[in-house]
N, C-alpha and C positions, 0 to 999 in steps of 0.2 A: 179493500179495507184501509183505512186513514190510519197509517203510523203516528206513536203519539208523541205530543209537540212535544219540543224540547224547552226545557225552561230556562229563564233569564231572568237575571242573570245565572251562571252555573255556580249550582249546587255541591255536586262532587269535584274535588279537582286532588288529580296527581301531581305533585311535582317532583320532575327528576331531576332539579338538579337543587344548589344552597339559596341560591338567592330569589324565585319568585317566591320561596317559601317563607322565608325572611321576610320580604315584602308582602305578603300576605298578612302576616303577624302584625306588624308598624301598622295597615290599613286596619286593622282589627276587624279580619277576616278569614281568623283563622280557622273557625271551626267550618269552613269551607274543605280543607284540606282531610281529605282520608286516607294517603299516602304522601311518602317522601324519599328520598334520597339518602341512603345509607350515610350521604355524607354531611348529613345537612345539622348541624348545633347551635345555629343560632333562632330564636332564644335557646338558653339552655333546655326551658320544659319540652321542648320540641323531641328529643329522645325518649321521653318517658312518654308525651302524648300520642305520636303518630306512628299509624305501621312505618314500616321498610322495605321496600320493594327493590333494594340493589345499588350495586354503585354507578360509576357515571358513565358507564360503558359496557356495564354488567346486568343491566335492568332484568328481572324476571319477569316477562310477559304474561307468564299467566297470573301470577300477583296482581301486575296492573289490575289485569281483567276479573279478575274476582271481587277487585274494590266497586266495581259496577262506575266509572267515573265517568261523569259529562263532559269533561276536561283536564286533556295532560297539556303539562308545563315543561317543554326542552329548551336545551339548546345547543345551539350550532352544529356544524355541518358533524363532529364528532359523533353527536347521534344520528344520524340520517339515517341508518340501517333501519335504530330503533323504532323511529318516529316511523318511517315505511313500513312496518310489521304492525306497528300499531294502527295505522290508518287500514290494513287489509284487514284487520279486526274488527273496523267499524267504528271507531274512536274515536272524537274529535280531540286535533291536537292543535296545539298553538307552538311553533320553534323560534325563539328569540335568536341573532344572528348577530348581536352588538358586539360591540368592540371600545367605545369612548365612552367617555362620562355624557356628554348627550343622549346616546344611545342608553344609558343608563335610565338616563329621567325619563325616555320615551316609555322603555321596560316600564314600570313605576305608573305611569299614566296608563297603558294599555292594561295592566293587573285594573288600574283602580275601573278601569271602563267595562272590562268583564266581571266582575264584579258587582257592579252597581256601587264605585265609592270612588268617584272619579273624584270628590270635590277635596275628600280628602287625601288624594295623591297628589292632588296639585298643591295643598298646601305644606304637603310633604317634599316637593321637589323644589318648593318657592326655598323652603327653610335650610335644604342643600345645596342650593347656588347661593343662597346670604353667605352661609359657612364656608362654602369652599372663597370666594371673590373677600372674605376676612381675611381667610389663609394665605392667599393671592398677594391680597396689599402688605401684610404682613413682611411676607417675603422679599419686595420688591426692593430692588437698588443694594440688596445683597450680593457679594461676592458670591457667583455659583459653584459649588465643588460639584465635580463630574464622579456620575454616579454608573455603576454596572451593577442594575440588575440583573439577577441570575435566575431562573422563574425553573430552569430546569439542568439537572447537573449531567447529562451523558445522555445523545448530546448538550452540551451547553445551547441554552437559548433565552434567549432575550428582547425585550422592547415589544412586549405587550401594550398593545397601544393606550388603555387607559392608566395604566401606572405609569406608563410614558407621560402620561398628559401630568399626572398626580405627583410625577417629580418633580415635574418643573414648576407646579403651582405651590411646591414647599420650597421651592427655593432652590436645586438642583439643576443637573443640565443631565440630562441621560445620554452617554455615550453612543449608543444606538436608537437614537432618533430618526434617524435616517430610514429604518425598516421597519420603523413602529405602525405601519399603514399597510403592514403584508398583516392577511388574515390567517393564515397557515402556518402555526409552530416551525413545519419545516422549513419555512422561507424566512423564518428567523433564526436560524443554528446558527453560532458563531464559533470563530476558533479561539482557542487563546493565546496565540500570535495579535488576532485582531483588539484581543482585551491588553495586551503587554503595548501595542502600537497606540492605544488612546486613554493607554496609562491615567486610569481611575482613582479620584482619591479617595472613595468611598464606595464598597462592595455592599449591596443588599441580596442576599438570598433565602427564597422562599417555592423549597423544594414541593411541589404538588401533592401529598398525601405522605409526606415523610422526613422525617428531622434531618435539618441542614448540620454538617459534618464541615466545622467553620475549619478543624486541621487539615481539613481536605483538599479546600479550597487554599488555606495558605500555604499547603506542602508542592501545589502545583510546578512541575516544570516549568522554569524562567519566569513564576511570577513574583521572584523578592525582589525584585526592584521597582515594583509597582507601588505606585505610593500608598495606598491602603494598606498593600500586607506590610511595607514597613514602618506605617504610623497605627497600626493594627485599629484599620478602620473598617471590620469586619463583621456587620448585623445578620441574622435575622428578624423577617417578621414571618408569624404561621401564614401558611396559606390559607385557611378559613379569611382570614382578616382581609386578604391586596386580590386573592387570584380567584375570586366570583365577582364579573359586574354588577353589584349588586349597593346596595346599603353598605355593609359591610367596609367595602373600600373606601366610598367615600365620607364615613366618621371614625372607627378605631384604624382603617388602614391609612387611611392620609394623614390622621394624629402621629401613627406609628415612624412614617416614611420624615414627617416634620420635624419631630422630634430625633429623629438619627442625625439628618441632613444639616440643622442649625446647633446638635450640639458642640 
């Protein structure tokens, strides 16, 4: 007996994490989406429209599987468990693996190609590389102030590679640039000896699901001599905005990072 076809472009799709969700919405293809990611706000109707299947590491499998989906949306190696239980379900899944704003725009095209709205992801992607190579010249022949990202506070870690790229395209020099090319949060832990050694004039932190504690970070052992904490050059931006490759980063998060870095 002939199983029956699958259809094309896909109809149901999950997504677990912020940003193909996001991207789905900009391609206006949303009502493609029958689940999401507990973490997922942007757009804002996005909370009121779509179920919730869990957070980013928390996914409820049998949720997925009740939405009856032709397509989940991961990423990276952090879900692997998940993506592997779901594939022994029978699911088809797609795991993005990105890391750079390239990688970004690829995400963006591959959404618009499953989908059937490729033409509008490329005119989507054209219109964020105008933006960003604006933001670019803008920047350019600026003094750079050295910037430490802070993406996680215990352990501290740093130089996620697309906000790496997104500082230096606002006009920054990110401290750890050096490790921005490790895919592994833990191959980017740093101590703060290493932040006191490459003495930062400008602190950005954007704690992953939880309000940055700016006394925390300036109460720090041996860091008041650091030039941030003594010109109290001490931001956050949310994590919704910088820490999803996604949309997100590269228009209110690069606005955000811009606006710190040249006030």
């Amino acid at each position: 007996m002939l199983k029956k076809m699958q259809k094309f472009p896909y109809e149901r799709i999950v997504c677990l994490t912020e940003e193909t969700a996001e991207t789905l919405y900009l391609l206006e293809e949303e009502k493609r989406i029958v689940g999401v990611t507990g973490y997922a706000v942007r757009p804002p109707q996005i909370r009121r429209d779509k179920i919730r299947v869990g957070g980013f590491t928390t996914i409820n499998i049998d949720k997925v599987i009740s939405l009856a989906p032709d397509l989940v949306l991961s990423f990276s190696d952090l879900q692997a468990d998940i993506v592997s239980e779901l594939i022994k379900k029978g699911l088809n899944v797609y795991c993005f693996n990105h890391r750079t704003i390239s990688g970004i725009y690829s995400m963006i095209l591959t959404l618009g190609a499953l989908t059937g709205s490729f033409q509008k992801a490329r005119l989507l992607v054209t219109e964020y590389k105008h933006k960003i190579e604006e933001m670019r010249l803008k920047s350019k022949n600026k003094i750079k102030p050295r910037v430490f990202f802070e993406e996680w506070d215990d352990p501290m870690i740093s130089a996620i590679r697309w906000v790496s790229e997104l500082i230096e395209i606002s006009g920054g020099s990110d401290i750890f640039s050096n490790i921005s090319e490790e895919q592994s949060a833990s191959d980017r832990i740093v101590t703060r000896k290493m932040v006191i050694d490459r003495n930062p004039d400008i602190i950005i932190a954007s704690w992953c699901g939880k309000k940055v504690n700016i006394d925390k970070i300036r109460d720090r052992e041996g860091w008041t001599n650091i030039n941030a904490i003594r010109k109290n050059q001490i931001f956050e931006i949310k994590s919704p905005l910088i820490l999803q490759p996604g949309p997100a980063a590269l228009t209110e998060g690069l606005r955000s990072l811009y606006e710190i870095i040249n006030s």
